[in-house]
C-alpha positions as CSV (number, residue, x, y, z in Angstrom):
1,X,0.0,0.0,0.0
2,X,1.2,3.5,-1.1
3,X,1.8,6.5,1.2
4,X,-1.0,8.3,-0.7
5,X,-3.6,5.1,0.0
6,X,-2.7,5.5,3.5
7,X,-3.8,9.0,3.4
8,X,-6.5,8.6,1.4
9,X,-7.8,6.1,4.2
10,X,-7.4,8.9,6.8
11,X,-9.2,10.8,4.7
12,X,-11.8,9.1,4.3
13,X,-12.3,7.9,7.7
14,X,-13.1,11.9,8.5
15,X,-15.1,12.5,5.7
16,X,-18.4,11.8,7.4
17,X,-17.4,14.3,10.0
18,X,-16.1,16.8,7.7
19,X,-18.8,17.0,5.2
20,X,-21.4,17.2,8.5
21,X,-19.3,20.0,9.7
22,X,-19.9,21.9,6.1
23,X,-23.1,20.8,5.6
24,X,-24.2,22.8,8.5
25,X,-21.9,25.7,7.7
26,X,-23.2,25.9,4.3
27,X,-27.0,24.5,4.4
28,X,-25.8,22.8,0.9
29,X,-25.3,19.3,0.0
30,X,-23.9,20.3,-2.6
31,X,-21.5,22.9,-1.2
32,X,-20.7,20.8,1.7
33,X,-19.3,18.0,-1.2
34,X,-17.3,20.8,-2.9
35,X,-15.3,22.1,0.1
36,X,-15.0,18.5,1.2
37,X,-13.4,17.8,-1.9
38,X,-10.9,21.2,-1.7
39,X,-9.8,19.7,1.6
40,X,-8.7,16.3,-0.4
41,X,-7.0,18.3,-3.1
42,X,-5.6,20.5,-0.3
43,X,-4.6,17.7,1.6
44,X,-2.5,16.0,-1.5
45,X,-0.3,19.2,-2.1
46,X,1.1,19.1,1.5
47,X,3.9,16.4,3.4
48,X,1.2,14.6,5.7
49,X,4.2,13.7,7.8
50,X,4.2,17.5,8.9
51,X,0.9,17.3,10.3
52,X,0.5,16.6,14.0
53,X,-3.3,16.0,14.3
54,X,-4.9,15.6,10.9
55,X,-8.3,15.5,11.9
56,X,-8.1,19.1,12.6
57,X,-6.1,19.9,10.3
58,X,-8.8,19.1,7.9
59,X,-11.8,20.6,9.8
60,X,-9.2,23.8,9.9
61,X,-9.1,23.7,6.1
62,X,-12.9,23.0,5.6
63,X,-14.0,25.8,7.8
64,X,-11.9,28.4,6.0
65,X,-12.8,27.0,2.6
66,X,-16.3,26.9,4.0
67,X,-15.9,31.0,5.5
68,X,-14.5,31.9,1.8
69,X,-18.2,30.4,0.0
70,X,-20.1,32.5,2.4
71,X,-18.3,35.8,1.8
72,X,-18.7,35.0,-2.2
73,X,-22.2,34.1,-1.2
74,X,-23.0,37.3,0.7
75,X,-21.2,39.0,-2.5
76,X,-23.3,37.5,-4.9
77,X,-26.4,37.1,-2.9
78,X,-27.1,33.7,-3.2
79,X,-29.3,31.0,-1.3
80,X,-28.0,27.8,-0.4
81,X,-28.8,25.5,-3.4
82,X,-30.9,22.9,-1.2
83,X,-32.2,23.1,2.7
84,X,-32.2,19.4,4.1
85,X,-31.3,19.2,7.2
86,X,-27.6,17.8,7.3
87,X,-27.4,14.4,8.4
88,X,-25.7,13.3,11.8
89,X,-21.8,13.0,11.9
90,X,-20.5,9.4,12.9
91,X,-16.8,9.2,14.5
92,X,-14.2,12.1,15.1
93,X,-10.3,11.7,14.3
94,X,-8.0,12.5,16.8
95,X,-7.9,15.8,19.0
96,X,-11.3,16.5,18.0
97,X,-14.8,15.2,20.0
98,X,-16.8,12.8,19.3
99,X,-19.6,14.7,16.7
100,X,-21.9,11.6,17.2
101,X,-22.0,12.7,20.9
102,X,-23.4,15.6,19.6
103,X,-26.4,14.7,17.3
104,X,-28.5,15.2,19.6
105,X,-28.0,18.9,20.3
106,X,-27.1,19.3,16.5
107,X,-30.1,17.0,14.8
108,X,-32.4,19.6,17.0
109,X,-32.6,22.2,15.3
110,X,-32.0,20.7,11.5
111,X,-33.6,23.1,8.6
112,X,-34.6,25.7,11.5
113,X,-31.5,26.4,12.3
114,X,-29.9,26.8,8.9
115,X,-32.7,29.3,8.3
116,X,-31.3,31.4,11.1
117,X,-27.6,30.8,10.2
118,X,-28.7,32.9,7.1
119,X,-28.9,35.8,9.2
120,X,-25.4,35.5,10.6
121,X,-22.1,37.0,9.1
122,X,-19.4,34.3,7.7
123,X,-17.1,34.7,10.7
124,X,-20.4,34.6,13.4
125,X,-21.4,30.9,12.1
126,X,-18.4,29.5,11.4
127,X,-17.6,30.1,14.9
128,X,-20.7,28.9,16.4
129,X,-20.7,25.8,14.4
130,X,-17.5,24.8,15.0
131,X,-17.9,25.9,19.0
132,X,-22.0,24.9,19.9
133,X,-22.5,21.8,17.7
134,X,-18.7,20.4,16.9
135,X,-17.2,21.4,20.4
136,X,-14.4,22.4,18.7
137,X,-12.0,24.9,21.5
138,X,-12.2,28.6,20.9
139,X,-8.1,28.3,20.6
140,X,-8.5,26.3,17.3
141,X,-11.1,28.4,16.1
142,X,-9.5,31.4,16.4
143,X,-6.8,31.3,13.8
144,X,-9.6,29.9,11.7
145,X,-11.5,33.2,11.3
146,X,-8.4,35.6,11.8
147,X,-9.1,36.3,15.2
148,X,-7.9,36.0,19.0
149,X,-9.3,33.7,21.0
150,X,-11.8,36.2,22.8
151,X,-13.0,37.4,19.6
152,X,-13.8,34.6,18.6
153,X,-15.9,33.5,21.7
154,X,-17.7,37.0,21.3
155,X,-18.3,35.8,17.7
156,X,-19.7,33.0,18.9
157,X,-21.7,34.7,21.5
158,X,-23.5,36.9,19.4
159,X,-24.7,34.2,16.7
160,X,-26.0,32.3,19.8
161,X,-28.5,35.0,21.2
162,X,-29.2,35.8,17.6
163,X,-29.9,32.3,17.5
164,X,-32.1,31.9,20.8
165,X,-33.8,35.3,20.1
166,X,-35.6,33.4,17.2
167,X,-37.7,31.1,19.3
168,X,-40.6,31.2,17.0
169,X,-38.0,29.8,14.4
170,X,-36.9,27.3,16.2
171,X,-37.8,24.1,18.3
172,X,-36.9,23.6,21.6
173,X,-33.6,21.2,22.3
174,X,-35.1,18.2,23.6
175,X,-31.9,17.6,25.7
176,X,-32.0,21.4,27.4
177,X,-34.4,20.6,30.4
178,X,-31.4,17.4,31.0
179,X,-28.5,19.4,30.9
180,X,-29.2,21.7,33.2
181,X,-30.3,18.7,35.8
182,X,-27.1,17.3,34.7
183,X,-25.1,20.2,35.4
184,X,-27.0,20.9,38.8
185,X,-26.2,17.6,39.8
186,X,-22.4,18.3,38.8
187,X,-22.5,21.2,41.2
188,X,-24.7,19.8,43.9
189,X,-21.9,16.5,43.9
190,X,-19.2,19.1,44.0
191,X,-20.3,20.7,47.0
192,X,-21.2,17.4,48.9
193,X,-17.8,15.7,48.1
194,X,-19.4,12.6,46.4
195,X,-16.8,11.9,44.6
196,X,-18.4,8.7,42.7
197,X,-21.4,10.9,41.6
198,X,-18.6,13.4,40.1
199,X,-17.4,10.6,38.4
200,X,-20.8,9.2,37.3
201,X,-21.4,13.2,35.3
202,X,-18.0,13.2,33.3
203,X,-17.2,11.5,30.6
204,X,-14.1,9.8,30.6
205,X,-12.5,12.2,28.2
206,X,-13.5,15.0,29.7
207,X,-11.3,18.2,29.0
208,X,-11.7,21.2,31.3
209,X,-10.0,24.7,30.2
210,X,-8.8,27.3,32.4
211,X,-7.8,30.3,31.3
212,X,-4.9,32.5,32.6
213,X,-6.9,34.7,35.0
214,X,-8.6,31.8,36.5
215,X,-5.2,30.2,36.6
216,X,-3.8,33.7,38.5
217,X,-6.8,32.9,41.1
218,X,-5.3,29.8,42.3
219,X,-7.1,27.1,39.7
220,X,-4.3,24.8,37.9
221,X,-4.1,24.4,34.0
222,X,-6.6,22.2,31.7
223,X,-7.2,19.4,33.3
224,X,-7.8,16.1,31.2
225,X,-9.7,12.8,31.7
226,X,-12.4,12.3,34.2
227,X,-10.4,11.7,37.6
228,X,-8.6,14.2,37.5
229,X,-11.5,16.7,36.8
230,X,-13.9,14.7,39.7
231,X,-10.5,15.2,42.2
232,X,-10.6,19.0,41.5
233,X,-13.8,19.7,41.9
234,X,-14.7,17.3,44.8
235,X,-15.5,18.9,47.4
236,X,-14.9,22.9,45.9
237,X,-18.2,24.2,44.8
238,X,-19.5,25.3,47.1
239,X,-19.7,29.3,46.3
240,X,-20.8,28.3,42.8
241,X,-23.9,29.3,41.3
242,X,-25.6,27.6,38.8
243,X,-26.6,30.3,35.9
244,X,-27.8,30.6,32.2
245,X,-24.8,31.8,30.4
246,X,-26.1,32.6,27.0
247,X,-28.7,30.5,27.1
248,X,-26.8,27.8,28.0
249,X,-26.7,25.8,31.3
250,X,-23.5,27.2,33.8
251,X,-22.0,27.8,37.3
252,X,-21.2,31.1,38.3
253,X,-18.8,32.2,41.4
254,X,-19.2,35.8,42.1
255,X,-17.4,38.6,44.0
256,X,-18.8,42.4,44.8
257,X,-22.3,41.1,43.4
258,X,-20.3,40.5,39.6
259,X,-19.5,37.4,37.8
260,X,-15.8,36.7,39.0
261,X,-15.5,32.7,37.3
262,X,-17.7,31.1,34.8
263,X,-18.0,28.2,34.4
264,X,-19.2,26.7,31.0
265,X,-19.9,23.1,29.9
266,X,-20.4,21.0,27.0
267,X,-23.4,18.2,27.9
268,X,-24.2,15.6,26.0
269,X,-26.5,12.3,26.6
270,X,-26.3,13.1,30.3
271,X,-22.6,13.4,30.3
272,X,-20.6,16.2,30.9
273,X,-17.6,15.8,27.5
274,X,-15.9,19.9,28.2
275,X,-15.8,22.9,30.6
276,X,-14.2,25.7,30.4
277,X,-13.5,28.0,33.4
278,X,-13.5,32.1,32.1
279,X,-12.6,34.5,34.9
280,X,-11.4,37.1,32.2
281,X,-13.1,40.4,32.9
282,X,-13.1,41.3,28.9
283,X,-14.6,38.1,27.7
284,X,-16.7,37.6,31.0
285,X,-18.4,41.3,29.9
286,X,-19.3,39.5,26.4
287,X,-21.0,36.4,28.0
288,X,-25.1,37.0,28.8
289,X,-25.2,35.6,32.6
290,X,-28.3,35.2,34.1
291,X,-28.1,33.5,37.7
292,X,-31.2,31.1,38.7
């Protein structure tokens, strides 16, 4: 077997996930084939053996292939050539989640959604894609749309209250009511020290992210894998609140009256897969917080 089978191989094992991840970025069959197909030809011209993680590698190259056909799009005022809703994506490569994880959330809100992507600028929905339905880290994204990490969160931000300001649009995430049980449950084990509930609530791949403010208040780096998280948290919530932060089920810790940590996580099928602790004053102002 040839070096370029092998690749083609790897290729193809992502392609499920790849054309998922432009279907919904595009709203096109179609389109989502075409930029698919740019990442293969892409792909060919480079030395694979250069590339640390090729799974997102590629999603890096299909979302900016995928952010060039919207801005020719909003150029030449064109509507997506078809509207079904894209189909679920089966397994992730390495160094990116699991998308089938994700169905759920994404499967959701199908044709809706893309209706309401429509209204978004390039940048805005390629960063909420990749972000609220691919759980793709805010670090990766941000070189994707030409941005800092913040920005890029705030991109995200915006598109998801423009999002959840269309309920009329939309249907309601039959997961949403469980994710916030789940992630009350996360906080009410935290502050009990039941450890073996913790564990119970994260996935065993769990990632948590930290960033360097919330580092400078005493919490460690990212934390990986499901014991490690449990063993941090056991035992520490205790002036956590649990919040809406854009629209999304979350902890808050505050100080003078004002979010001073958020906390943010990723739920699917009853299982906590990412959090992310912000204590950034800049990208905290961004967030919408709502305590409950």
């Amino acid at each position: 077997m040839t070096d370029q089978d092998v690749l083609a191989r790897r290729f193809e094992a992502d392609r499920p996930r790849l054309r998922s991840v432009a279907h919904r970025m595009l709203g096109s069959a179609a389109e989502a084939d075409d930029a698919v197909q740019e990442a293969w030809l892409r792909l060919r011209r480079v030395d694979a053996d250069t590339v640390d993680n090729l799974s997102g590698w590629l999603t890096t190259v299909v979302g900016r292939v995928c952010l060039d056909m919207l801005r020719s799009r909003a150029v030449r005022r064109e509507d997506p050539l078809d509207g079904a809703p894209p189909e679920a994506a089966p397994t992730a490569g390495a160094g990116i989640p699991d998308p089938a994880q994700t169905a759920e959330l994404a499967d959701s809100v199908g044709v809706a959604l893309l209706v309401v992507l429509e209204t978004l600028t390039p940048t805005e929905r390629l960063a909420f894609v990749l972000h609220d339905l691919f759980a793709v880290p805010f670090e990766e994204i941000a070189p994707i749309v030409g941005r800092t990490p913040t920005a890029a969160r705030q991109l995200a931000s915006r598109a998801r209250r423009r999002v959840q300001s269309e309920p009329a649009e939309l249907p309601a995430a039959p997961g949403a009511v469980r994710q916030r049980r789940v992630v009350e449950a996360f906080l009410a084990a935290s502050r009990g020290g039941d450890f073996e509930t913790l564990l119970t609530l994260l996935d065993p791949d769990v990632v948590l992210r930290i960033d360097q403010p919330a580092r400078r208040l005493g919490a460690p780096a990212d934390m990986h894998g499901r014991d490690a998280v449990a063993r941090f948290f056991n035992g520490r919530a205790r002036a956590a609140r649990p919040a809406f932060v854009d629209g999304a089920p979350a902890a808050v810790v505050l100080a003078g009256g004002r979010p001073r940590v958020v906390i943010m996580f990723i739920v699917v099928d009853d299982t906590i897969i990412g959090m992310e602790a912000v204590a950034d004053p800049e990208v905290i102002g961004g967030l919408e917080v709502v305590l409950t």
